[in-house]
C-alpha positions in Angstrom: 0.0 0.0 0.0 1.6 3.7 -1.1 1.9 6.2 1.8 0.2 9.2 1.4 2.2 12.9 1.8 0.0 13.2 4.5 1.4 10.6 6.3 4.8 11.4 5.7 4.6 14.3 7.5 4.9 13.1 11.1 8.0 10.8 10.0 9.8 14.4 8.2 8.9 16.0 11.2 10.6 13.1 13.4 13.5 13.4 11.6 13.8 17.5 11.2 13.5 17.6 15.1 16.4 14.8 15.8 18.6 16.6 13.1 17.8 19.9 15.0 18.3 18.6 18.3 21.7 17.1 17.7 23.2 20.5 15.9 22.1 21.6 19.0 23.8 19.3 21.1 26.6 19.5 19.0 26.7 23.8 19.3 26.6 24.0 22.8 29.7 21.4 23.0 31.6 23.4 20.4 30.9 26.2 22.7 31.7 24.4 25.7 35.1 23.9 24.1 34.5 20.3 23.0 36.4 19.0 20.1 36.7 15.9 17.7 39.9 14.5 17.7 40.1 12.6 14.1 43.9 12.1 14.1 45.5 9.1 15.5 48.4 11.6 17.4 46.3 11.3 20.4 43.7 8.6 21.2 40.4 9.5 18.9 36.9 11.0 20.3 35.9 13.7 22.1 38.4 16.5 24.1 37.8 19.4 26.1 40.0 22.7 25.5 40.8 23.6 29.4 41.7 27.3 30.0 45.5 27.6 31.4 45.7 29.4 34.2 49.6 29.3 34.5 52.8 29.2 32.3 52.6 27.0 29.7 55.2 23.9 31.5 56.8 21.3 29.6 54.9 18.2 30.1 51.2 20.2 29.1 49.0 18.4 26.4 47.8 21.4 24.7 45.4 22.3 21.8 47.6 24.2 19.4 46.8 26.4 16.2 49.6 26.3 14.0 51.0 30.1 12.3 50.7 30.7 9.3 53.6 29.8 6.9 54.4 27.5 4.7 54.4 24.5 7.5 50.3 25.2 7.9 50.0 25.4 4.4 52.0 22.0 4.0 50.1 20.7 6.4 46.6 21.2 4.8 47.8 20.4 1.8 48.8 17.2 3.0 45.6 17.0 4.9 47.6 16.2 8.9 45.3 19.5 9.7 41.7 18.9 9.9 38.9 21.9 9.0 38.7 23.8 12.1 38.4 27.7 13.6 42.1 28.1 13.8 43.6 30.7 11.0 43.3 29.2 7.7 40.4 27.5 8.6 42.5 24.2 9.9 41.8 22.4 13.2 44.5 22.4 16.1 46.3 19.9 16.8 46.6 17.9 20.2 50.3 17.9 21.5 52.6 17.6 24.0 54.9 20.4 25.1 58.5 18.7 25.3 60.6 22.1 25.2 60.3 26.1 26.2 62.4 29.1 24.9 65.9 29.1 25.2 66.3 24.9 25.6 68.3 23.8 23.0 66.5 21.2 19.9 69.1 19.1 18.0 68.0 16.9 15.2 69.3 13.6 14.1 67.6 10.0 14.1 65.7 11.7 17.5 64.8 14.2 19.1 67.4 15.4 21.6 66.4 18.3 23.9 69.7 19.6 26.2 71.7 16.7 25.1 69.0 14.4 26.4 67.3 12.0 23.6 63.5 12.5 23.8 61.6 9.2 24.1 59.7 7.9 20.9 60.7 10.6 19.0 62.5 9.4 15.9 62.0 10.9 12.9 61.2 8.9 9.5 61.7 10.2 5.8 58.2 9.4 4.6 54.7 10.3 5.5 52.1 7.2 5.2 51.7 8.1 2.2 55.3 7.8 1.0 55.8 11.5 0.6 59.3 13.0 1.6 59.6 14.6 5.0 61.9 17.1 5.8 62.9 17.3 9.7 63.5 20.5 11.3 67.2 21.6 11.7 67.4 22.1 15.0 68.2 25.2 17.3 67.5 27.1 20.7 63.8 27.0 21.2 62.6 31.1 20.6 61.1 33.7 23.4 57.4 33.0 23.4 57.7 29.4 21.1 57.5 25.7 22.1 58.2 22.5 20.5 55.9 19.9 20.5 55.8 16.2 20.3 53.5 13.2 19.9 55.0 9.8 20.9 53.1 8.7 18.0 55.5 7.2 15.3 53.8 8.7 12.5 52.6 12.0 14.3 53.5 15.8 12.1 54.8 17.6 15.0 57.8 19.6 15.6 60.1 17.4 14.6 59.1 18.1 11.1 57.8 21.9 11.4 59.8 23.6 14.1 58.7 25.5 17.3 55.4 27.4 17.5 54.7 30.2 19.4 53.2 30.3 22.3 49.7 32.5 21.5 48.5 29.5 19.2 48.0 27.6 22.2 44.6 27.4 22.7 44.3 25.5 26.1 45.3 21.8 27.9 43.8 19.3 25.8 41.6 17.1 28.5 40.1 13.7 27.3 36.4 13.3 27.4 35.2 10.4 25.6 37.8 8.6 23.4 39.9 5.3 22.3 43.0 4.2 21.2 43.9 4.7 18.0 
């Protein structure tokens, strides 16, 4: 038997309601500071930015926006940064701070920070996708710039695009509701 219009009505209304109801769900997290963490960096799901109320401290798991430069624009183009609010219209990224201004970064097969070889931080020549990677060169951290790491094998963090400064930090990246990637 073929529905009427008439009775579709109720089922489009249904459906227009739920649609409504989880934008708004979705809004007020977004507002809330909630974020969707779709890179496997960090474990994958829901974070919370946290507002610092201190020095940024090596150690912190911060939301980061990256400058702009032609790092964010390799980045996007490569597609590690996600659509987000962040200049450019990319996504921060979840990282951890392993180094402040005026520690000293040198480059090799790792990471070593004051003569001290970061753990899980070696570097590899290609992307997953086989593309070239150039590693950063190494040097005294900046005033007002950190360099960030994921213990993640595969992760695009400063390893590969250098220090960042400090105002892109956004907040301490809290977990919420996520899983391994």
């Amino acid at each position: 038997m073929r529905r009427t219009k008439r009775a579709d009505r109720p089922v489009a209304a249904i459906l227009l309601g739920a649609v409504l109801g989880l934008a708004a769900v979705l809004a007020a997290g977004f507002g809330a500071g909630i974020r969707m963490n779709t890179t496997p960096s960090e474990p994958l799901g829901l974070w919370r930015i946290e507002q610092l109320d201190r020095p940024i401290e090596i150690g912190d798991l911060v939301f980061v926006c990256m400058p702009d430069g032609a790092e964010r624009m390799e980045g996007k183009s490569r597609g590690y940064l996600r659509w987000g609010l962040c200049s450019g219209g990319t996504g921060p990224l979840i990282k951890q701070v392993v180094a402040v201004a005026g520690q000293q970064v040198e480059i090799g097969k790792n990471v070593s920070i004051d003569g001290a070889v970061l753990d899980n931080s070696r570097l590899v020549e290609r992307d997953g996708r086989g593309r070239p990677l150039r590693p950063y060169s190494g040097g005294t951290v900046p005033p007002e710039q950190v360099f960030l790491h994921s213990s993640f094998p595969g992760s695009w963090d400063s390893r590969y695009f250098g220090p960042v400064p400090v105002s892109g930090i956004l907040g301490m990246a809290r977990e919420v509701l996520t899983y391994g990637p």
